[in-house]
C-alpha positions as CSV (number, residue, x, y, z in Angstrom):
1,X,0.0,0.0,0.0
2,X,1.8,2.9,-1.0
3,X,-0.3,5.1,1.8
4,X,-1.4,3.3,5.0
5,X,-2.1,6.6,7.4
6,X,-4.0,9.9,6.5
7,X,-4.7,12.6,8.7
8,X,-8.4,14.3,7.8
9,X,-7.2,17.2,10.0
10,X,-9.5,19.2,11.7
11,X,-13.1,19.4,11.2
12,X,-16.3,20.7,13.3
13,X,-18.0,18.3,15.3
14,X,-20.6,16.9,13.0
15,X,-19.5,17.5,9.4
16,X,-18.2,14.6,7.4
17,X,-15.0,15.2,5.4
18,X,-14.6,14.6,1.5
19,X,-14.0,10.9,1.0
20,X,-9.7,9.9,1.3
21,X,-8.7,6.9,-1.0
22,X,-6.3,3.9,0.0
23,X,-4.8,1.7,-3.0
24,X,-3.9,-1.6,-2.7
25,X,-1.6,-2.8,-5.4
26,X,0.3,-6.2,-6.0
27,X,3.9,-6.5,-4.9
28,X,6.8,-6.3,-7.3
29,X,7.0,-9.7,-9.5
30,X,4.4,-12.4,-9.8
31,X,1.6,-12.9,-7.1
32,X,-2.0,-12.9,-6.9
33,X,-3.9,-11.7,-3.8
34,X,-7.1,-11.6,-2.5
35,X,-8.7,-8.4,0.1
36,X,-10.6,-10.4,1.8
37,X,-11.9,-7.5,4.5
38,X,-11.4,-4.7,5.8
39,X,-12.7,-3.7,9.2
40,X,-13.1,-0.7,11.7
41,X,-14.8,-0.4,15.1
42,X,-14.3,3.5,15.3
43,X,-17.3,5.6,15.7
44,X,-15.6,8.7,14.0
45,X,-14.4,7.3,11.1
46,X,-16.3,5.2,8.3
47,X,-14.9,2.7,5.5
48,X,-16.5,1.9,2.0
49,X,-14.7,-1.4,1.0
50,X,-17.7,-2.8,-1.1
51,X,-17.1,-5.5,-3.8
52,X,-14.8,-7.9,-1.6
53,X,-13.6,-10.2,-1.8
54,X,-11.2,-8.5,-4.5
55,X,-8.1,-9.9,-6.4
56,X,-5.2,-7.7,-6.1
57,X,-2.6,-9.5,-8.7
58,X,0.2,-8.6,-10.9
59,X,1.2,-11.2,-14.3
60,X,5.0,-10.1,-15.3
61,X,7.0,-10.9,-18.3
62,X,10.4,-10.3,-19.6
63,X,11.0,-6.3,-20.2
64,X,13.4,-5.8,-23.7
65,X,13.8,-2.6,-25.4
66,X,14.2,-0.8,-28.6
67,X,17.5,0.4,-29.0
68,X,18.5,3.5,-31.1
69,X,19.8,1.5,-33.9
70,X,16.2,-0.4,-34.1
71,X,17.6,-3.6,-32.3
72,X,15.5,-5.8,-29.6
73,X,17.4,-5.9,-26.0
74,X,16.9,-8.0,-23.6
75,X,18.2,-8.8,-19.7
76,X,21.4,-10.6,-20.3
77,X,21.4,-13.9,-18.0
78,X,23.2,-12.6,-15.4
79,X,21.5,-9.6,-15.0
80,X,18.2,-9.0,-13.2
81,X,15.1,-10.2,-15.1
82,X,12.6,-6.7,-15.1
83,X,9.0,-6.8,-15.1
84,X,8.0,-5.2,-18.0
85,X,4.4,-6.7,-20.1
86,X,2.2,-6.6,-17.2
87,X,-1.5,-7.2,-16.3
88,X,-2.3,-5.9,-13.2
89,X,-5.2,-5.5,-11.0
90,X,-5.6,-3.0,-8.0
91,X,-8.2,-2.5,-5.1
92,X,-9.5,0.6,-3.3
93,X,-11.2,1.6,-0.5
94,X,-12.6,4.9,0.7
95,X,-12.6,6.3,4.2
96,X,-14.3,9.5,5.9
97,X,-14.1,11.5,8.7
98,X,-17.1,12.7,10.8
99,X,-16.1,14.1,14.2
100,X,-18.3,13.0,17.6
101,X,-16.2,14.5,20.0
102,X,-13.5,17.6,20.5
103,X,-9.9,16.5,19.7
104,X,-7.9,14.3,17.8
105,X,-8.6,10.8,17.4
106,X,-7.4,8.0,16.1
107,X,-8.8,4.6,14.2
108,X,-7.3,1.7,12.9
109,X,-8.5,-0.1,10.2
110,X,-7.4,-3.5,9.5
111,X,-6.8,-4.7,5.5
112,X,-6.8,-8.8,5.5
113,X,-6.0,-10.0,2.4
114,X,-6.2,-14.3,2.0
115,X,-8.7,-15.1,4.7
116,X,-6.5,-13.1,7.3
117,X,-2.8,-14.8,6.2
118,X,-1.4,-11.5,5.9
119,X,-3.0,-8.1,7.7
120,X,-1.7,-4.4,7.0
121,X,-2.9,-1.8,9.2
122,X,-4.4,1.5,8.2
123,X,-3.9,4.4,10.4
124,X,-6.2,7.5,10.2
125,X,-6.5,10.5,12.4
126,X,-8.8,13.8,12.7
127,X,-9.5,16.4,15.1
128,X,-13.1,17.4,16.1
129,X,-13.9,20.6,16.6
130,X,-16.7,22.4,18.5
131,X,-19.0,24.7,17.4
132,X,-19.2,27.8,19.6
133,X,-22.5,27.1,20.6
134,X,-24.6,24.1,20.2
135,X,-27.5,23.1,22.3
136,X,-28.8,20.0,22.4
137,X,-32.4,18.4,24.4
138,X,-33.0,15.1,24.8
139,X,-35.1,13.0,24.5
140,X,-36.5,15.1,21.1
141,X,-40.3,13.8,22.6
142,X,-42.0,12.5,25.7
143,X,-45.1,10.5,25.7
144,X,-46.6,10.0,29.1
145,X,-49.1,7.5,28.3
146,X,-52.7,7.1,30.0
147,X,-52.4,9.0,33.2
148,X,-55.3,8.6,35.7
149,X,-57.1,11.6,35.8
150,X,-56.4,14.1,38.5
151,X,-53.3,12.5,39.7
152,X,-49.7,12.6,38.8
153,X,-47.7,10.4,36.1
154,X,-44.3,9.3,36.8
155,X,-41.2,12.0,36.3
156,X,-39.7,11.6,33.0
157,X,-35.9,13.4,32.9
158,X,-34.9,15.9,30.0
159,X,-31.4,17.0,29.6
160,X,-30.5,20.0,28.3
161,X,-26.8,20.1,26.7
162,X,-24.2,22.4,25.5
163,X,-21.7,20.7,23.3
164,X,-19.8,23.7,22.4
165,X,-16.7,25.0,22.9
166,X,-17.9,28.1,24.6
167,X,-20.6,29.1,27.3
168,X,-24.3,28.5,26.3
169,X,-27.4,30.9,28.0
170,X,-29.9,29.3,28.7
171,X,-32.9,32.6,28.6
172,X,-35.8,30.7,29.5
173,X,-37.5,26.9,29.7
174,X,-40.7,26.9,29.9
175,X,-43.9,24.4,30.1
176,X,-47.5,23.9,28.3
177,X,-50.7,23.9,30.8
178,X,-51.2,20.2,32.3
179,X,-47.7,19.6,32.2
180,X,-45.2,20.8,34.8
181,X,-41.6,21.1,35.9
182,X,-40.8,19.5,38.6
183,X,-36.7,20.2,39.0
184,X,-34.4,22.3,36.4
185,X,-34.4,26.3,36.8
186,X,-36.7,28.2,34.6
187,X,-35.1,31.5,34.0
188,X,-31.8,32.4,32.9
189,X,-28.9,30.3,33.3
190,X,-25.7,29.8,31.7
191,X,-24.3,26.2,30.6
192,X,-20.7,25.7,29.8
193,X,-18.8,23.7,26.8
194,X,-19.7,20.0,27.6
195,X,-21.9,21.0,30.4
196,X,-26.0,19.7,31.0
197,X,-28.5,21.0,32.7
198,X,-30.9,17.8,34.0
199,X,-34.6,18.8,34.1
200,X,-37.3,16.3,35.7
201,X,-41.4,16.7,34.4
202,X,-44.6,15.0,34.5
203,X,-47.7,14.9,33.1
204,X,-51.3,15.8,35.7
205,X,-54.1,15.9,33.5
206,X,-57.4,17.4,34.9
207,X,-60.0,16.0,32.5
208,X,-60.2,12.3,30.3
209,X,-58.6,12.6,27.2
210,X,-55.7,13.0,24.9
211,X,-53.4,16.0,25.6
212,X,-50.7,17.4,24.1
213,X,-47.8,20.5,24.8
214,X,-44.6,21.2,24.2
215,X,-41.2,21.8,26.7
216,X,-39.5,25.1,25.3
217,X,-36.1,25.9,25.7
218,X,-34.6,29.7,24.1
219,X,-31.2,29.9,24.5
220,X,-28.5,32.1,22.6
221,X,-27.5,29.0,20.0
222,X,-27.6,31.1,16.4
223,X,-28.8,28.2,14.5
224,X,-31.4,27.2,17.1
225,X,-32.4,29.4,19.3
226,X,-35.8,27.9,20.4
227,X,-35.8,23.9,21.2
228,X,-39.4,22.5,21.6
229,X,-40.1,19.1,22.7
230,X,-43.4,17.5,22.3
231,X,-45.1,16.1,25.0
232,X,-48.5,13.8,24.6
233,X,-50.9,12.4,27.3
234,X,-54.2,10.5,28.1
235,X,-56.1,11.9,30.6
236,X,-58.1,8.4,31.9
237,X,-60.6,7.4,34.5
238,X,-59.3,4.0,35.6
239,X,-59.4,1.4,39.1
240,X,-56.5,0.0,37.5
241,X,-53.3,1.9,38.9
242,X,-49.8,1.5,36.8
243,X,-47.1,2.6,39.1
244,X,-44.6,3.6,37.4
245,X,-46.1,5.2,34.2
246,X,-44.6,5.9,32.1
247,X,-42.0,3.1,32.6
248,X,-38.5,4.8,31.9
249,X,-36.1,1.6,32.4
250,X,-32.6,2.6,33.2
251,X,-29.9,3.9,30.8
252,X,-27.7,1.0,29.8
253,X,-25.1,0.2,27.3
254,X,-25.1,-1.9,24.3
255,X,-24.8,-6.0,24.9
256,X,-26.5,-4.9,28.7
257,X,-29.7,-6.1,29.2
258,X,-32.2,-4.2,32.0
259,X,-35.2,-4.7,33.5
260,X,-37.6,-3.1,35.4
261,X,-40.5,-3.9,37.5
262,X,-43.8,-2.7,37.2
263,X,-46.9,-2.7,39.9
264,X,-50.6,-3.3,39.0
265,X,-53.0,-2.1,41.9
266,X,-56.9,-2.2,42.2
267,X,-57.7,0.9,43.3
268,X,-61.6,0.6,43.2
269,X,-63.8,-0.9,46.1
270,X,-64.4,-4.0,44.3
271,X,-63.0,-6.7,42.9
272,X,-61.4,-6.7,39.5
273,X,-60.4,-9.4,36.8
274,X,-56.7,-8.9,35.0
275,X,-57.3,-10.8,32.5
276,X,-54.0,-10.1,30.5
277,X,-50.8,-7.8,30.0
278,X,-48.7,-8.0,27.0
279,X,-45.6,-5.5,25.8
280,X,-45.1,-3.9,22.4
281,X,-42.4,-2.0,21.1
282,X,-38.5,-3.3,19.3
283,X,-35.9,-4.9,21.7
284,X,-38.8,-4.5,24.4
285,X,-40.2,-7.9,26.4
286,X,-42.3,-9.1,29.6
287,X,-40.4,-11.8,31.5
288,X,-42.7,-12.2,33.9
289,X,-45.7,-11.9,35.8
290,X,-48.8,-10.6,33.7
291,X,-51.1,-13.8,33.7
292,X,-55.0,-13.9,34.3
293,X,-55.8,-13.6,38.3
294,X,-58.4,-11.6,40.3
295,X,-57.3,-8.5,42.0
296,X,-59.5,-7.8,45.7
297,X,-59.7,-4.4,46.4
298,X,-56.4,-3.0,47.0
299,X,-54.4,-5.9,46.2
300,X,-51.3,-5.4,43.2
301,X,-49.0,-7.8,41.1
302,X,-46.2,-7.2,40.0
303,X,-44.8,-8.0,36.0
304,X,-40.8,-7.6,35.1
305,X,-40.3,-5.6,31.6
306,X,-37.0,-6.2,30.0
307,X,-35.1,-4.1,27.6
308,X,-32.7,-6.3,25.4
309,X,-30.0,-3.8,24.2
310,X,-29.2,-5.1,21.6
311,X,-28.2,-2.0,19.3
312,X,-27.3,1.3,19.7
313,X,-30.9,2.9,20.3
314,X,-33.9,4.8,21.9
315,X,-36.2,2.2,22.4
316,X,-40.3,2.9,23.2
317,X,-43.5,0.7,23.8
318,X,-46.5,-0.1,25.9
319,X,-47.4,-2.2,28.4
320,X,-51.1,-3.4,27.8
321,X,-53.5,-4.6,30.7
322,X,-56.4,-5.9,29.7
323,X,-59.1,-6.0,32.5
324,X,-63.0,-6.7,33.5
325,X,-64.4,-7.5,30.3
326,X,-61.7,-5.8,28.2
327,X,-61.1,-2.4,29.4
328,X,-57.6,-1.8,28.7
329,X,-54.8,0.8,30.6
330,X,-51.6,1.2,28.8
331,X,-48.4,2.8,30.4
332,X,-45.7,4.1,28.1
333,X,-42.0,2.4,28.0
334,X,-38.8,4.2,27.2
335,X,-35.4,2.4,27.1
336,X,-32.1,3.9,25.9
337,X,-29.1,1.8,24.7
338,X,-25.8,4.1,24.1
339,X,-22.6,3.0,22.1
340,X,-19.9,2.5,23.5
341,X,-16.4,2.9,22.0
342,X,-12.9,3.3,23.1
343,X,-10.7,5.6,21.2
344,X,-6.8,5.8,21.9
345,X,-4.3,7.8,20.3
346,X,-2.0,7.0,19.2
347,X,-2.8,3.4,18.1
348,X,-1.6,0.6,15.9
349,X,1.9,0.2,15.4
350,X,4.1,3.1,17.7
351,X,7.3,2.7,16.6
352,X,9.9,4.9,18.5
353,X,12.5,5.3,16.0
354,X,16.1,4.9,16.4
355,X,17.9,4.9,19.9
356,X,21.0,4.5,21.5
357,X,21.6,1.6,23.4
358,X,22.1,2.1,27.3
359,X,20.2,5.3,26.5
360,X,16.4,6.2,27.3
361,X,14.0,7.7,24.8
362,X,11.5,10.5,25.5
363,X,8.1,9.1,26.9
364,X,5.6,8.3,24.1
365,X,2.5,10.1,25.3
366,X,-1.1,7.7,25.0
367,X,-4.6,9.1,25.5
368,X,-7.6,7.4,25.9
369,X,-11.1,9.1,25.4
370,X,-14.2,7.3,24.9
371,X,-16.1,9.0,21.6
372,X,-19.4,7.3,22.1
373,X,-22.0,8.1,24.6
374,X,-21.7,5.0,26.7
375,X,-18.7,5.5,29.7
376,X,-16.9,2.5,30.4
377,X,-13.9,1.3,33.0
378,X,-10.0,0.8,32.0
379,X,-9.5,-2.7,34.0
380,X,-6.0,-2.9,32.9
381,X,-2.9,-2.5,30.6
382,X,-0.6,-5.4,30.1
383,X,3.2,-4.8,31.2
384,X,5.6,-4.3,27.8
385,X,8.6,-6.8,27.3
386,X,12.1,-4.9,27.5
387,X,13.0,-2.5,26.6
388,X,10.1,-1.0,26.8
389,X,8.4,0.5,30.3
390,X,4.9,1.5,30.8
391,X,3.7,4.1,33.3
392,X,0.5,3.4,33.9
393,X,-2.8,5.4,35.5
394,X,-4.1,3.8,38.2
395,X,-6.6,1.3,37.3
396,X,-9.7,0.7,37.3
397,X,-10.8,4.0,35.8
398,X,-13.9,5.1,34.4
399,X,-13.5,6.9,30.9
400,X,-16.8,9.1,29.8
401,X,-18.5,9.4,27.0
402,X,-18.6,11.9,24.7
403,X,-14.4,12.7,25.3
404,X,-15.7,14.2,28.4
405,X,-12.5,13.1,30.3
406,X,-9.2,11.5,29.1
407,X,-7.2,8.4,30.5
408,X,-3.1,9.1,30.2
409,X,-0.3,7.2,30.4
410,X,3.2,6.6,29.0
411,X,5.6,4.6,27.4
412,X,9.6,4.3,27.3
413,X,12.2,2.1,25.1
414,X,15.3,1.5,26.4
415,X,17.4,-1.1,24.6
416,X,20.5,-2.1,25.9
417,X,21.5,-4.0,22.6
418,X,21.3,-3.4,19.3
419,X,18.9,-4.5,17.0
420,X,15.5,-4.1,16.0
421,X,13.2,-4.8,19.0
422,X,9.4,-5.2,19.4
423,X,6.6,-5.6,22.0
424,X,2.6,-5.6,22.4
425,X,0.5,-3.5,25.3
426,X,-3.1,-5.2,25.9
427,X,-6.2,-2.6,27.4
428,X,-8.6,-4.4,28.4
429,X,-12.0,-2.9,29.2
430,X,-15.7,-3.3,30.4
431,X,-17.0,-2.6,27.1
432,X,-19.7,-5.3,26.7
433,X,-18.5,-7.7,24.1
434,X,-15.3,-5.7,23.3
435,X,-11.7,-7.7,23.3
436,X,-8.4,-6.2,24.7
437,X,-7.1,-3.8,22.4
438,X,-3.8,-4.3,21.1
439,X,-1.0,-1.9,20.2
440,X,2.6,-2.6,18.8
441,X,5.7,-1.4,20.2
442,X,8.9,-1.3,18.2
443,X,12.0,0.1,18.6
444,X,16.0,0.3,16.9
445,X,18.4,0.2,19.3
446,X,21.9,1.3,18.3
447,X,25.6,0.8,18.7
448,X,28.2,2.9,19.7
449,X,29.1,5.2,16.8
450,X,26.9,6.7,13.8
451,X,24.1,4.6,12.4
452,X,21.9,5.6,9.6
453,X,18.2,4.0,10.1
454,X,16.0,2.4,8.7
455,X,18.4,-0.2,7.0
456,X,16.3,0.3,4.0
457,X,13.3,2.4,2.3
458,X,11.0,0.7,0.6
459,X,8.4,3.2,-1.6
460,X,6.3,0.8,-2.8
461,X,4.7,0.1,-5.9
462,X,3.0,3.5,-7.0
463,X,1.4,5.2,-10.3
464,X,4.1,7.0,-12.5
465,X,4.5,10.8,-12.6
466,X,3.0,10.5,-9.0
467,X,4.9,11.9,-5.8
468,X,4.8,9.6,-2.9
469,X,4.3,10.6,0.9
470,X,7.7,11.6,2.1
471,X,9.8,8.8,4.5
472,X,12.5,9.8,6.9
473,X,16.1,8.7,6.8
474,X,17.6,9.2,10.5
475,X,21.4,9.5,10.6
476,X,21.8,9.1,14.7
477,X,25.0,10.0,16.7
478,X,26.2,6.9,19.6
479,X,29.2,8.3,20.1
480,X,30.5,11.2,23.0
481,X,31.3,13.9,20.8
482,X,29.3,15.9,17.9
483,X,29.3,15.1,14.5
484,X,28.9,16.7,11.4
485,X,26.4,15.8,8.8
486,X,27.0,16.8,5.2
487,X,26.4,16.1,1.2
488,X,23.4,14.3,1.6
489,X,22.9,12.7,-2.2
490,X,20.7,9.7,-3.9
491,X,23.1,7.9,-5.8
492,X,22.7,4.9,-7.9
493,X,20.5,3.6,-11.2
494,X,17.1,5.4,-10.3
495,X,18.4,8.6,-8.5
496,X,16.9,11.0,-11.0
497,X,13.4,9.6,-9.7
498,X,14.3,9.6,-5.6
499,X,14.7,13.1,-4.5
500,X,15.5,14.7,-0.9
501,X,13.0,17.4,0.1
502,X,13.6,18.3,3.4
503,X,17.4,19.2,5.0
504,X,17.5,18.8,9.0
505,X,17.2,22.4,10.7
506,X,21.0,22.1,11.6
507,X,24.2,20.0,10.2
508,X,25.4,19.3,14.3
509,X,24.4,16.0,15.4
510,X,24.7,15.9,19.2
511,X,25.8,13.0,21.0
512,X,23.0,10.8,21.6
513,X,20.5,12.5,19.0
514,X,19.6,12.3,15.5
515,X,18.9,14.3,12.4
516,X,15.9,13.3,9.4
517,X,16.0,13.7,6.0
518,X,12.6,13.8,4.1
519,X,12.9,11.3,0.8
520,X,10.2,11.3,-1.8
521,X,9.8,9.2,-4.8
522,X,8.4,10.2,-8.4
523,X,8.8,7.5,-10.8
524,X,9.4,8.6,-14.5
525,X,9.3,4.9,-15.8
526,X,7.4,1.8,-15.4
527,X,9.3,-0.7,-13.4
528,X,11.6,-1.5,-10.3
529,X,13.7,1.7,-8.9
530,X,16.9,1.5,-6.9
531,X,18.9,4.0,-5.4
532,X,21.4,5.0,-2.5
533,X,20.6,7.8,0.0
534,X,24.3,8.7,1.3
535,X,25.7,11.6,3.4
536,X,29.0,12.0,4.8
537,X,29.7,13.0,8.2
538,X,33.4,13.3,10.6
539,X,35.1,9.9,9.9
540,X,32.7,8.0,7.6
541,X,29.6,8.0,5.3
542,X,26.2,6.3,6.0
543,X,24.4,5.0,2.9
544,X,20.4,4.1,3.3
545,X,18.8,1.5,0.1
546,X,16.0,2.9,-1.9
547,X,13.4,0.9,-3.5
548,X,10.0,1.2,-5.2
549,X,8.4,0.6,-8.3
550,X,6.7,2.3,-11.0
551,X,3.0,1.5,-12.3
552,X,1.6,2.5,-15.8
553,X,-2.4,2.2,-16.4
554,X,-3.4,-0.2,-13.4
555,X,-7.4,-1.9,-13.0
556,X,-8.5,-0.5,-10.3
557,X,-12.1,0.2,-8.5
558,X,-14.3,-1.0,-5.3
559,X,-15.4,-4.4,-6.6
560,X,-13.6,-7.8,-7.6
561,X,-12.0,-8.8,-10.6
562,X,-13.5,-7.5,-14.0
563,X,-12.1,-9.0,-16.6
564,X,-10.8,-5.9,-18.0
565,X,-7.1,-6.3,-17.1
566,X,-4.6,-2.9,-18.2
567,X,-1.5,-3.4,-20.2
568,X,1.0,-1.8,-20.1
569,X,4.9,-1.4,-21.2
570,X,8.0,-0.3,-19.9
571,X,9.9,3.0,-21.5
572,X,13.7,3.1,-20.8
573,X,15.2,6.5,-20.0
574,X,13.1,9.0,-19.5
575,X,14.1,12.5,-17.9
576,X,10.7,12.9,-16.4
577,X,9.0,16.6,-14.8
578,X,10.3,18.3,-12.3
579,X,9.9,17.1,-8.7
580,X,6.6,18.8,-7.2
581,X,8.0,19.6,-4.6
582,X,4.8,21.7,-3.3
583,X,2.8,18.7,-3.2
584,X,4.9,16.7,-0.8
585,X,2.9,15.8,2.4
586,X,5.8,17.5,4.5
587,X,6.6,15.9,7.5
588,X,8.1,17.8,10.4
589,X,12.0,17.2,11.0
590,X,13.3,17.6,14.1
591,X,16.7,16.6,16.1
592,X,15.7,14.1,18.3
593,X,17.3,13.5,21.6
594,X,18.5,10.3,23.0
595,X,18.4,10.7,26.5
């Protein structure tokens, strides 16, 4: 994949970005590939993989040329054979970007390709942004249900939110007639970014009969300044009591069933026959109680109404009694399942670079947030192998929803050899049905002296006349005294198509730091490229390998194999445009120390 992270950058809470692209392409030389899926459990972020499963393949023959005299050449036996008359078939996927919470985030997306023998990881990051202002009441409507005449229904709570980033005023809440308010101030109040005000009401209706009004918030939100929530009633005249009615069954999460139970009381003088109850609404079920029985004067049963959770939702229903001869009373049931997501940045694969053995690197900062509604608890994170060191929070602790708070902690490598070195870190939450979350530690500990890292660049296979994301070469000083760095160069067959775009802010290398060079890659030609990034420095030069490839006309799209496979040749020489350098995605350099 010749890009596996993107960074949608900063968008307002709400608005979905413009769709980015990821290409999967076949590996240099003969193979054939399948995408079998790809998969993301991030509530910002969405993937459109549709046609899987996908062949991702590349057929290769023998490259010869045309020389300038008119005569066929061809690879000489010893030399390397080079793909040349190709079919070749590429996938892609598109992902988006629409913030939930303020902040940067983080999602990563995995790519398995052969029933999940090989996995790549995508990496993709965003930052919400808050409105100034934004109010938000919930539930958007409130039915009470039959309500016996004269007497009171059961609270129902409203919440009125701010999820700006600034101070919301609040200028007034106010009732319709039968209806009342019976906590939550109604004049003027202020509610600050991420703040709720929590508002209890009922329903009292005077008279039999439907009724109907509306809870009214005005507030100083520009695109709404008035909120009005419907509210709807049924004033009856009944000897069958429903306590509580309406039946608001406890906020719960996804995957966590609740129940609640509900009383049925003869209130009349004489005796009364139940002769059934029965629950309607989605996800909504009566577990017990509710069968045929005579109710003396006074005397109540009990039925258990369930909520099943079983998707992210606001759930509503009725529980039905059917009595003397088919009278009914109903009683109105709302249930509320939230998401619940974890969100943890950085994520995936942290690699910490290049660092000097015996030495300690600067602490690699991780937050979590959770960017659903549902809160949840951090039960634990699993101890790194050396070299790494984790400083953790202490655990358990309870993340919010909505990025209302944020769980840090830290990580250090350390090597004391060299070599490349790698580790995993397991969180493990309450999330119902959620698995401990993985992340991949990786670090290149040095020897005494100068080392250039990575021990090679690989570009990838990617579209000619196309730049490629930069990579960074580190040249890192082991040793007790400063160095300088100088004549960085690409050298070798394809360095016309390699190019260095960014320097490092200073030529000094201090002991037990590094300096980055940006290198980009634009192929000119169809086919392998190969090339040397060198620079010299006091006493010695470091050389880093270069490879990639370049594609001609690929096949390419969301779905499987077409049948309409692109051909295409390779053309020797070539001087090619001018590197765009404009275009590069820069990447900031800096000297990093190795402390």
């Amino acid at each position: 994949m010749p890009v596996s992270t993107h960074d949608f950058a900063s968008l307002q809470i709400g608005q979905t970005s413009a769709p980015f692209t990821f290409t999967v392409n076949p590996a240099a030389g003969n193979n054939d590939d399948t995408v079998t899926s790809i998969t993301e459990n991030c509530p910002d972020f969405a993937v459109n993989a549709s046609g899987l499963p996908a062949e991702v393949y590349r057929i290769c023959d023998t490259c010869c040329f045309t020389g300038k005299d008119g005569s066929t050449i061809c690879p000489q036996p010893q030399t390397p054979i080079v793909c040349c008359t190709t079919d070749i078939q590429s996938y892609q996927f598109d992902t988006t970007f629409t913030p939930t919470i303020a902040g940067t985030v983080s999602c990563t997306v995995t790519v398995s390709l052969n029933n999940g023998a090989t996995t790549k990881l995508v990496t993709l990051t965003g930052t919400g942004t808050a409105p100034p202002i934004n109010i938000s009441v919930n539930p958007g409507s409130v039915n009470f249900g039959d309500v016996r005449r004269n007497t009171d229904s059961t609270g129902v709570g409203i919440s009125v939110s701010n999820t700006g980033g600034s101070t919301m005023t609040v200028s007034s809440v106010s009732i319709s007639s039968g209806f009342s308010i019976t906590s939550g101030p109604t004049g003027s109040y202020t509610v600050g970014a991420g703040g709720t005000q929590p508002y209890s009401v009922l329903c009292h209706p005077t008279a039999v009969g439907a009724m109907s009004g509306a809870f009214v918030v005005n507030s100083n939100d520009p695109s709404h300044p008035q909120v009005s929530v419907p509210l709807a009633c049924n004033g009856i005249d009944s000897n069958l009591t429903i306590v509580p009615s309406p039946v608001t069954l406890a906020t719960t999460r996804v995957g966590e069933p609740v129940q609640a139970n509900v009383q049925l009381t003869n209130s009349g003088t004489a005796s009364m026959q139940l002769e059934s109850v029965m629950v309607t609404g989605t996800d909504l079920a009566m577990v017990s109680g509710g069968g045929a029985m005579q109710l003396g004067p006074g005397a109540s049963t009990t039925v258990t109404v369930s909520f099943s959770a079983a998707a992210k939702e606001t759930a509503s229903g009725n529980l039905v009694a059917s009595y003397d001869g088919g009278q009914q009373r109903s009683a109105q049931i709302n249930a509320q399942a939230l998401g619940t997501s974890m969100e943890l940045n950085p994520d995936g694969d942290i690699d910490f670079g290049p660092v000097c053995a015996g030495q300690t690197s600067d602490p690699r900062m991780f937050s979590i947030k959770g960017n659903d509604d549902g809160s949840f608890k951090v039960n634990a994170i699993s101890t790194p192998d050396m070299p790494f060191t984790l400083m953790a929070p202490v655990l358990p602790a309870t993340v919010q929803g909505q990025g209302a708070n944020t769980l840090d902690f830290s990580v250090t490598a350390a090597p004391t050899a060299a070599g490349h070195q790698v580790s995993t870190m397991m969180v493990t939450t309450d999330i119902p049905g959620g698995t401990p979350h993985m992340i991949n530690l990786s670090v290149d500990g040095l020897t005494a002296g100068v080392s250039p890292t990575p021990d090679m660049l690989d570009f990838g296979s990617n579209p000619i006349d196309t730049t490629t994301i930069g990579q960074n070469v580190n040249l890192s000083n082991c040793s007790t005294t400063a160095i300088t760095a100088m004549n960085a160069r690409i050298e070798g067959p394809s360095a016309n198509e390699f190019a260095i775009v960014q320097q490092p802010t200073s030529a000094t290398i201090a002991p037990t730091s590094s300096a980055s060079w940006l290198v980009v890659l634009q192929a000119r030609t169809t086919g392998p490229k190969m090339a040397n990034f060198v620079v010299d420095y006091d006493g010695g030069t470091a050389t880093v390998p270069l490879n990639g490839e370049g594609l001609g006309d690929t096949g390419s799209g969301s779905g499987g194999d077409t049948g309409e496979k692109s051909y295409y040749s390779c053309a020797a020489g070539g001087t090619g445009a001018g590197w765009p350098i404009a275009g590069v995605l820069l990447v900031v350099i800096r000297r990093r120390k190795r402390r």
